[in-house]
N, C-alpha and C positions, 0 to 999 in steps of 0.2 A: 338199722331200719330208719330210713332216710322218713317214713311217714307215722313216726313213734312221737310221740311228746310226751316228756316226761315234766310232773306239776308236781312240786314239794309244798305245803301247806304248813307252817308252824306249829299245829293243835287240828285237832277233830273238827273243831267248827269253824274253821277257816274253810278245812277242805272240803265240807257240807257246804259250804257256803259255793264257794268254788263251782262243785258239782252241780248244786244245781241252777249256778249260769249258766253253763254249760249244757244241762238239757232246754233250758229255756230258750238258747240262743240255736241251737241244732234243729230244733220244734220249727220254729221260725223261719229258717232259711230253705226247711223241708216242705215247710209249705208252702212257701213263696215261690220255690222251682218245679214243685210238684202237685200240689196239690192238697197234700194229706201229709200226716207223720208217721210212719212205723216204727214201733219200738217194742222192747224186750226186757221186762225187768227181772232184778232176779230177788230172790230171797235172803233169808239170813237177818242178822241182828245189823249187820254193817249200813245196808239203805236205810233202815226202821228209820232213820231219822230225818235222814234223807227224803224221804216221801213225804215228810210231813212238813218239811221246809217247802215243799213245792203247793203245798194245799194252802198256803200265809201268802200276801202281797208282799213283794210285787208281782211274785210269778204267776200266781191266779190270774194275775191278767194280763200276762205277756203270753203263755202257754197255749196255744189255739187246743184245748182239748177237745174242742168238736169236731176238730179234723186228725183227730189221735184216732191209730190202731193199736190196740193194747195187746201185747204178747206176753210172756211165759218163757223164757230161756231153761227152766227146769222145775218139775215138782215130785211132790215126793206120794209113794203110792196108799196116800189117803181121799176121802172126800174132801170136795171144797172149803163144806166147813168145819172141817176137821183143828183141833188147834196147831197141828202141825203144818198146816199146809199153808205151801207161798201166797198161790191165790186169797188165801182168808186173812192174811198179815196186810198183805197189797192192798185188798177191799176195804179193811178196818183205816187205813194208815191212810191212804190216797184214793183210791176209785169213789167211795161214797164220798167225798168232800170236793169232789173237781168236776164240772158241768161237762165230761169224757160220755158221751153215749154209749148205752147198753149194749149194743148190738157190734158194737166197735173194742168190745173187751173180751179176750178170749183164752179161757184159762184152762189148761192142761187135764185133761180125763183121767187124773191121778188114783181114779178108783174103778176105773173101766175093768169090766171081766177080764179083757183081752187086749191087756196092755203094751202089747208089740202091734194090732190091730190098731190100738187108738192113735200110737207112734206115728205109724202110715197115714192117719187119717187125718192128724196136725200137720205134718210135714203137709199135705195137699191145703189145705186151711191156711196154710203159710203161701201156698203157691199161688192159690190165689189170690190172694190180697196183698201182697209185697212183690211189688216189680222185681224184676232178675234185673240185672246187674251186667257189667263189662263181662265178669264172668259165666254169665248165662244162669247162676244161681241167685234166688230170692235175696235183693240187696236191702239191709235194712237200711233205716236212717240212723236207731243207736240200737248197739246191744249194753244194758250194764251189768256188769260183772261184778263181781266180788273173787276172794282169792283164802283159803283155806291156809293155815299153817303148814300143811302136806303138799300146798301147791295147786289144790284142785281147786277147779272153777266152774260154773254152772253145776254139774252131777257128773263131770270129767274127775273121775280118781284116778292115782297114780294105779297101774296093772292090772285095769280094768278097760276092758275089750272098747268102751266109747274111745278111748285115747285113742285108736288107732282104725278109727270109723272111717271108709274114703266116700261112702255110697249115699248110706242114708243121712238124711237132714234130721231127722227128730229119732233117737233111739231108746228103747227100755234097757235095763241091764241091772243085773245085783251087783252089790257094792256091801264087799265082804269087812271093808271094817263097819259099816253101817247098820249090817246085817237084815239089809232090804233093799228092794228095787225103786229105785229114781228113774224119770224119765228126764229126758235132757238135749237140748240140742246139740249138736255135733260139732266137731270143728271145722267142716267143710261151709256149714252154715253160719258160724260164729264171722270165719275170716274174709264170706262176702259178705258182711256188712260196710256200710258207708263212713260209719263211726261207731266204734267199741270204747266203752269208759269201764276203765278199771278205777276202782275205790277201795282203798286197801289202807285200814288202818290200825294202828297198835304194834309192840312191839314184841307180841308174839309171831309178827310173821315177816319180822325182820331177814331170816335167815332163807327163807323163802323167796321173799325180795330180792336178797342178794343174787340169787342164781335166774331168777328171772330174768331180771333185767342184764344179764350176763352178757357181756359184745361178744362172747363166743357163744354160738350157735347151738353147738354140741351139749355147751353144760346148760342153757336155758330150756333145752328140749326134754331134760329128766326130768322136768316137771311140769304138770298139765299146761299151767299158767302162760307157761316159757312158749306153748305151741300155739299161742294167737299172738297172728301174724297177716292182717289184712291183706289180702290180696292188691285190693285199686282203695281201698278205705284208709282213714285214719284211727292208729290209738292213742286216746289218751289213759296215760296210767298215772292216778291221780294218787298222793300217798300224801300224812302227815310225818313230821321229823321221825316220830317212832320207827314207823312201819321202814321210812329211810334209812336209818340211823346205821346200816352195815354197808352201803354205800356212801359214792361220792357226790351224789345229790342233794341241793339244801335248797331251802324255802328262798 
């Protein structure tokens, strides 16, 4: 993948560091060309810290939060304030600390009656406020990702029907080692993005790494991770030694 960058970081807080130049500088150049920024965050323990390096100077004042679109790449089927839920991690960690307007933050109906109904009705919430793209699909400015020991990413598990989504942009689905329904964007909408940041670190998900990042095709695609693949966008897959350490990448 001629538009893949691959970033090795010596330690965890290099690669936080890293990361978040890298949304600061993306922010930036998104609104300088366009207007505004779109973005997609996701959940997990892996940004926790990451969000909260973005809410510290220098970035608080490089980051045009006023002209931020706050998304949701996946949550999980509780309320907002739930302790489980991305959106309540995201809020505690970053949205309350960054001058990002109310109305420009929009968090996943993870407790909607009719969570295939709510699906369809983010996907159009996505449509309209994220310009489409070369590929006629909602282009973001960043999706950021994380990356599961098993290789799943966003609420993509391995043999689970999102993996193999062509249609819809936002889908509900159970997720049997889970043993509950995630909603999640899809890969159609992950790979029109403008720029995808994977943050991948530790070295339990070494062996995951290795096959992602696999120059063959075939063995990257057994696992969720391995099927983002920008279309007209770039990726960066951002890793510390750890997460490297079964490859031939170094800091």
């Amino acid at each position: 993948m001629n538009n893949r960058k691959i970033l090795v970081e010596p330690n965890v807080e290099r690669a936080l560091q890293t990361a978040a130049d890298l949304v600061a500088t993306i922010a930036c150049e998104a609104v300088a060309a366009r207007g505004q920024f779109t973005m997609a965050l996701s959940g997990g323990t892996t940004p926790h810290p990451l969000y909260e390096l973005l809410t510290k100077p220098p970035r608080t004042d490089t980051v045009p939060w006023q002209d931020a679109q706050v998304f949701f790449g996946d949550e999980r089927d509780v309320p907002a304030d739930h302790p489980d839920s991305n959106y309540r991690m995201v809020q505690q960690t970053l949205l309350d600390r960054v001058p990002v307007r109310l109305e420009h933050v929009h968090p996943m109906p993870g407790d909607a009656a009719d969570l295939d109904q709510a699906a369809g009705q983010y996907a159009e919430l996505i449509i309209d406020h994220v310009a489409a793209g070369p590929s006629g699909l909602p282009a973001f400015d960043l999706i950021l990702l994380g990356m599961g020991g098993d290789g799943h990413t966003a609420s993509i598990f391995p043999g689970t029907p999102a993996l193999e989504e062509s249609r819809k942009l936002v889908m509900t689905h159970f997720v049997p080692v889970l043993g509950r329904k995630r909603m999640t964007f899809t890969l159609p909408l992950i790979n029109a993005a403008r720029n995808i940041l994977f943050l991948v670190t530790g070295v339990d998900k070494a062996e995951a790494v290795e096959k992602v990042l696999s120059e063959n095709p075939a063995v990257a695609s057994e696992l969720p991770a391995g099927r983002v693949r920008p279309t007209d966008g770039t990726l960066f897959f951002l890793m510390d030694t750890g997460a490297a350490r079964k490859t031939n990448y170094r800091p």
